[in-house]
Each structure stands twice: as C-alpha cells, then as structure tokens.
C-alpha positions in Angstrom: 8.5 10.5 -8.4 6.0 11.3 -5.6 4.4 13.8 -8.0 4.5 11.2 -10.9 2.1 8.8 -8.5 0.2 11.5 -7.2 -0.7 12.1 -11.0 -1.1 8.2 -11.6 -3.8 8.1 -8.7 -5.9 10.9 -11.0 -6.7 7.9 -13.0 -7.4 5.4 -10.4 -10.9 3.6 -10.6 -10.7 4.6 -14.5 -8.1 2.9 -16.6 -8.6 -0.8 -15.7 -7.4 -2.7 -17.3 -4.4 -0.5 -17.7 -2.4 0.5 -15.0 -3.2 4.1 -13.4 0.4 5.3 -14.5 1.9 8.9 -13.7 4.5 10.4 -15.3 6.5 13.3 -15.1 9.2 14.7 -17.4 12.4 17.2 -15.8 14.8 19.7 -17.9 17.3 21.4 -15.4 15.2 22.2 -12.0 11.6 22.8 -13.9 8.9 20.1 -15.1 7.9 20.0 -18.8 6.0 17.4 -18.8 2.9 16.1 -16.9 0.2 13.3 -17.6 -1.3 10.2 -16.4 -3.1 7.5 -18.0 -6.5 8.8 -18.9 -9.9 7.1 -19.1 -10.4 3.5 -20.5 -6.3 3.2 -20.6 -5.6 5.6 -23.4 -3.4 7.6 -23.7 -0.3 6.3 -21.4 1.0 9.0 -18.8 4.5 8.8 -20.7 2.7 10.2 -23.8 0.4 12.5 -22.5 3.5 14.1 -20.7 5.7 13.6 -24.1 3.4 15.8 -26.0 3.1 18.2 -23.2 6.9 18.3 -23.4 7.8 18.4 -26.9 11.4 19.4 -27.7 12.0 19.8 -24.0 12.2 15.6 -23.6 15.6 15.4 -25.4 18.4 15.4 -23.1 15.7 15.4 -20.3 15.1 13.3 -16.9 11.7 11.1 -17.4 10.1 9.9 -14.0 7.4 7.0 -14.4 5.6 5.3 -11.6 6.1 2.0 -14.2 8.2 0.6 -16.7 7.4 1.9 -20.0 5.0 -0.8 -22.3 7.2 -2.1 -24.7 4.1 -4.2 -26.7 2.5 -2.5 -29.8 -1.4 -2.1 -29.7 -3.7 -1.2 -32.4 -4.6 1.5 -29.8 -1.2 3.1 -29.5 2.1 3.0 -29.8 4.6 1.1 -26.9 5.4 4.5 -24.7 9.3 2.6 -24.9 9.6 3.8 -28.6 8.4 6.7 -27.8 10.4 7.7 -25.1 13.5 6.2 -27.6 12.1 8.2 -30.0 12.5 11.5 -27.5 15.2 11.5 -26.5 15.8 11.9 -23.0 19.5 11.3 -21.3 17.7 9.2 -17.8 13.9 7.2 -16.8 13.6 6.7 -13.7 11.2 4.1 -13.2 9.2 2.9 -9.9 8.5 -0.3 -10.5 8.8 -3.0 -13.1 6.0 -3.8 -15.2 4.8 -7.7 -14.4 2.9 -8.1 -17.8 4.5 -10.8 -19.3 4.3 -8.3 -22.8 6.6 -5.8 -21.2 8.1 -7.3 -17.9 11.7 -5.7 -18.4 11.6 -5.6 -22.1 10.5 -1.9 -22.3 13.8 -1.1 -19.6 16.2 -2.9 -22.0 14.9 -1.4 -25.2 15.5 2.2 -23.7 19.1 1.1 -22.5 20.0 -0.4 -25.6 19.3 3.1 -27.0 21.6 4.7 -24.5 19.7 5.7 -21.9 20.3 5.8 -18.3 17.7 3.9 -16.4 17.5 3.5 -12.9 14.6 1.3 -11.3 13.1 1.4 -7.6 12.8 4.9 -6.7 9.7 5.4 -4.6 8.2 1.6 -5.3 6.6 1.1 -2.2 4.1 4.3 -2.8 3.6 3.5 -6.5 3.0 -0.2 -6.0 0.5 0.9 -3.4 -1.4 3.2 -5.6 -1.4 0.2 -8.9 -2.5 -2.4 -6.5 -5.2 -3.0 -8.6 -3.2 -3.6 -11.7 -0.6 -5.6 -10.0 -3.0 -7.9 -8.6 -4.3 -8.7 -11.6 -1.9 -9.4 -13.2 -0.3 -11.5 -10.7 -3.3 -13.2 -8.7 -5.5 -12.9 -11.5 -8.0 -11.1 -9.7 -8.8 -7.4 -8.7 -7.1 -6.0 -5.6 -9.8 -6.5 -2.9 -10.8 -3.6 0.2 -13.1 -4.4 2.4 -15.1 -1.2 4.0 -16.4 -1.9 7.5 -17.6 1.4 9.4 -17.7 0.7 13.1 -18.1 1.7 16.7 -15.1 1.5 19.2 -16.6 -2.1 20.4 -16.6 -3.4 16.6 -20.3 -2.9 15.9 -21.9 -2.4 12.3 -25.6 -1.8 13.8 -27.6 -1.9 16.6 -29.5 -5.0 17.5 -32.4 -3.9 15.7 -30.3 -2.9 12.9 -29.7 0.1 13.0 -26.6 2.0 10.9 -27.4 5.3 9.6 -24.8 6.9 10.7 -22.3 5.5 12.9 -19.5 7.3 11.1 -19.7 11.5 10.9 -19.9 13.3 7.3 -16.1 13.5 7.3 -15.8 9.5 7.2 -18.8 9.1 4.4 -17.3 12.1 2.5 -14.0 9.7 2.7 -15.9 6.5 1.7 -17.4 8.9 -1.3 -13.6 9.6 -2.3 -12.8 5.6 -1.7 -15.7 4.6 -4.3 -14.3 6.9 -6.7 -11.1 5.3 -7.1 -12.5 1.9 -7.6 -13.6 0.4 -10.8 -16.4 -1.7 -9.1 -18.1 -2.0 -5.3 -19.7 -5.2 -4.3 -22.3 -5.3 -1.3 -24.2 -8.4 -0.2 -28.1 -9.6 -0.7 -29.1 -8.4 2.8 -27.4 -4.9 2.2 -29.3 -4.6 -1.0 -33.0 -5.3 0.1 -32.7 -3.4 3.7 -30.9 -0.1 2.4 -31.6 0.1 -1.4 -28.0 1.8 -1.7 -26.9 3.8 -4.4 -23.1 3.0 -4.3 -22.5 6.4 -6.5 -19.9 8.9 -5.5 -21.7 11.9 -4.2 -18.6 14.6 -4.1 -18.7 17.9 -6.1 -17.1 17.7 -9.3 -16.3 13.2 -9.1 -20.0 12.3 -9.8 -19.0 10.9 -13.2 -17.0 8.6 -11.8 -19.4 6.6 -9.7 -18.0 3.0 -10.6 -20.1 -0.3 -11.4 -21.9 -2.3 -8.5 -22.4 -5.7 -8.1 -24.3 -7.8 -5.7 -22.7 -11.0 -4.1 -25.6 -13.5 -4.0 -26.6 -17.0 -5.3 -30.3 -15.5 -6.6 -31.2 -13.2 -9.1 -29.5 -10.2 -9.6 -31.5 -6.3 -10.9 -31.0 -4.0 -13.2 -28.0 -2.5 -13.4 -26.2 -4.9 -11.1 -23.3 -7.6 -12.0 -24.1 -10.1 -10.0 -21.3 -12.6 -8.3 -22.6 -16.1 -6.5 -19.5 -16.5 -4.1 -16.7 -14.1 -3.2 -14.4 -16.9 -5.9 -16.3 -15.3 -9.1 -14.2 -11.9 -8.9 -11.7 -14.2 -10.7 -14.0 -13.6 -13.8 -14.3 -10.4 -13.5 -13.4 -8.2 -16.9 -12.1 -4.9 -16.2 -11.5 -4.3 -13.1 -8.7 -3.0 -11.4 -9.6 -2.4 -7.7 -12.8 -3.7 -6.3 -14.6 -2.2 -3.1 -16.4 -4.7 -1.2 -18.9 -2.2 1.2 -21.9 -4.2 2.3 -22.6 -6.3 5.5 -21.2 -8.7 8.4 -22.2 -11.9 5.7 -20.4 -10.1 2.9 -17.2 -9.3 4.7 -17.3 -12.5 6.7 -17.4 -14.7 2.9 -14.3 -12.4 1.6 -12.3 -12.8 4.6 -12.8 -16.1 5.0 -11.8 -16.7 1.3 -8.6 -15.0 2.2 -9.6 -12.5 -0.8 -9.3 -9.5 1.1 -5.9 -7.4 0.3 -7.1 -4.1 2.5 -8.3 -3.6 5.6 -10.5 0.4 5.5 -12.1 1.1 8.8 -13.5 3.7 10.3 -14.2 3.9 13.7 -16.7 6.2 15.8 -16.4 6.6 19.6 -19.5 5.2 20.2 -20.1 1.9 22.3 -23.5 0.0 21.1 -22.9 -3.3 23.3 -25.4 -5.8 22.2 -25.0 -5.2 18.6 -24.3 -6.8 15.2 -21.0 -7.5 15.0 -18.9 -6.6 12.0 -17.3 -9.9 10.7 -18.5 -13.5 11.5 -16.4 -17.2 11.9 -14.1 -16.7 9.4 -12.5 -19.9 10.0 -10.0 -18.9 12.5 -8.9 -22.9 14.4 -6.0 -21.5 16.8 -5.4 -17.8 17.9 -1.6 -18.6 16.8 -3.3 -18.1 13.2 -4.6 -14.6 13.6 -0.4 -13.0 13.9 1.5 -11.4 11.2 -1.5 -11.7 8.8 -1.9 -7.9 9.2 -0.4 -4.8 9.0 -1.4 -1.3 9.4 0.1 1.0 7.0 -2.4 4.5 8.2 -4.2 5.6 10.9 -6.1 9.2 10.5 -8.7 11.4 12.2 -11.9 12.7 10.0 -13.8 14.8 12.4 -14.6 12.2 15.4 -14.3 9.4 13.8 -10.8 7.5 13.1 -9.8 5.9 9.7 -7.7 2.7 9.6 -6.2 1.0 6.8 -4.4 -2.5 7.2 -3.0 -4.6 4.3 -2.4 -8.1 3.7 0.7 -9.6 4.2 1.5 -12.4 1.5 
C-alpha cells in the first residue's frame, strides 16, 4: 500500500477533479501491476495497472489507495467492473470513496463477485496524499496550504520589505516541488505588484506542471490570472484539487481568519530580523483559550539551514 500512494502522489496537482489514486497489483511475492491516475483523471490507477498486469490479475492481490469507482462515465469504464472482470482473489483498499456515486457501492459490487476485500490499510497516509479530493468532496472546496517562509522570530520581510531570500535554495527547491503538486496557487494584490512572481515550478524535468495562479483581490485581475475577491470564492472554484495559497501577511491573515486553511507549510531560517513584517495579522483570535488543539504538526525536516514545518487542521 505505501507503494500504491507513493504512485498516487505521481499524479498529484494533475487529476483534479479526480482523485490522485495509486494502485498496485501482487501475484505470489512479485508486483505485476503498477499505475496511477494519469493527467486530467484518465485513465484510473486500477486500469492502468490492469493492463500492465494482464492475465497475471486473476487470482491476484489488488492494492488501491481508494475504493474502486463503481459509476459509468462516457470517459471510461467503473474500474469495479473491471477489477470483477479480472479476476483477482483480494483488494485491499485504503480508504472509502466519499462520492456519493461510489461511496461503498464499488466495495460491494466486488464482494458480491466473490472477492475478498479488506478496507483501512494505510488510510492515514493515503487520505493525506487525496486531501485535495477529499476535501472537495466533503467541504466543497479545495484543500487549502498556506506557504509562509520565515525567520526564527516569525518575520516575512524586513521593515523596508525586504524577502529575497530568507529561506536557502534547498527550502525554494522544496516550495518548487510544493507548487507542482497543486492544481492552483493563490498570492494576494500586494505580492503581485511588488514581486511580479512567476508561481511556475522551476525543477528539471516538472516544468510542465507549473499549475494555474490566481490573485485574491476585489480589483481587476491580468492576463493569465483567475482572480478571487475574498478567500470564500475558492468555493467556486472548478477543478481544483489542492490549492496553494503563497503570497503575503494580508493573504494569509484573510485565509486564516476564514478558518479556510487545512495546512500549515513553514519554513524557517535561523535568522532574527526584529522590527520586521510579521507573517500573519489579527486573525480574530478573542481569548488565548481559542488558539489550543486547533493544530497539529504532523513533520518537521531540515533543508540545508533552514527547517520545514507542516501542521494540519484539526476538524
């Protein structure tokens, strides 16, 4: 299973608004069958790794990081009747799917054919790496990380503004790898005008997957920019999965105060600037009491000098 989501995160930032699914089909001790849900959400992992497999399915052990779709499509058929259609003797299946069109339907249709199916194995990790998905489907909006890069006393910039860099080219190289798992990023009006930033992923070999940008402001937006009048409007958003949110103290101040963001990605240089800007405004914290057990962090990591952080949510 943990090489069925490593596969599903190969598609992450490029199947909304599928899931990034991973799949990976056993015979014996030796893997058949690979694949992962490829660009604009077709083909499924499960079939990708079917036809890898061939014959070899029947009687085989099927690992996927999601229940198999049991809805027909004019794009494809539900990976259920395929998998029915295969053969194999046991799924194994990570999570449930929460689309209404599948949610247990596609584990019952491959039971009532005999299988063996077993949910749960390794959902923590796989729900982790579908966030995006997930949240869409249940919150009806993209899963939300908020990127603040920052010195050991909090700071975005120096009084006068100044940013470029406070993070080492380990920690941007990071970023770069961050951006290309996202469908969209979103910086604010004030980022847009003072750095003119290109929000494209700048690591050989992942320069084709630079996502869409989009501007959070209640003017006009430019050329090649979606643009969103308060951090609410990502509830209309078509098509995307997992939204990066990069751009400045007003931008992350308006998401968190929203209670939109889901993750927490920091990373933090051991630098002190003092009189600074600080990262996050009044976010509309009354009482201290409020600020506990909203929080958790999940990874802590050194690139070069600097130190990466991620907290999630907890709803």
């Amino acid at each position: 299973m943990a090489e069925a989501i490593a596969l599903g995160e190969r598609g992450r930032g490029r199947t909304a608004p599928n899931p990034n699914v991973g799949c990976v089909i056993v015979a014996g001790d030796q893997a058949v069958g690979r694949g992962w849900t490829r660009p604009g959400g077709r083909p499924h992992a499960e079939a990708v790794a079917l036809e890898e497999a061939g014959d070899a399915a029947r009687g085989a052990t099927i690992y996927a990081t999601l229940e198999p779709c049991a809805h027909q499509s004019a794009r494809g058929p539900a990976c259920a009747d395929l998998l029915v259609e295969a053969g194999p003797a046991r799924v194994v299946v990570a999570l449930a799917d929460p689309d209404p069109r599948t949610d247990g339907i596609g584990i019952a249709r491959l039971r009532a054919a005999g299988i063996a199916v077993e949910v749960g194995t390794g959902a923590e990790e796989a729900a982790r790496s579908m966030a995006g998905f997930l949240s869409r489907i249940r919150l009806g909006r993209p899963y939300v990380t908020l990127k603040l890069a920052l010195s050991i006393d909090s700071m975005i910039a120096t009084a006068a503004g100044e940013s470029r860099w406070i993070t080492g080219a380990e920690a941007r190289a990071d970023t770069h790898l961050e951006r290309a798992r996202a469908d969209m990023i979103l910086v604010g009006r004030g980022t847009y005008y003072l750095d003119n930033p290109r929000l494209d992923v700048r690591l050989p070999g992942l320069e084709d997957r630079s996502p869409r940008r989009a501007l959070l402001t209640a003017g006009g937006g430019a050329e090649g920019w979606e643009v969103l009048a308060r951090p609410q409007d990502i509830f209309k958003l078509a098509n995307v999965n997992d939204l990066l949110v990069e751009g400045g103290a007003a931008t992350a101040t308006a998401f968190l105060g929203a209670d939109l963001v889901d993750r927490l990605l920091l990373y933090r240089a051991p630098i002190l600037i003092g009189a600074g800007k600080p990262a996050v405004g009044d976010i509309g914290l009354a009482e201290l009491a409020g600020a506990h057990g909203r929080w958790r962090r999940v990874e802590t990591r050194q690139l070069g000098s600097d130190t990466r952080e991620v907290y999630e949510r907890t709803r």
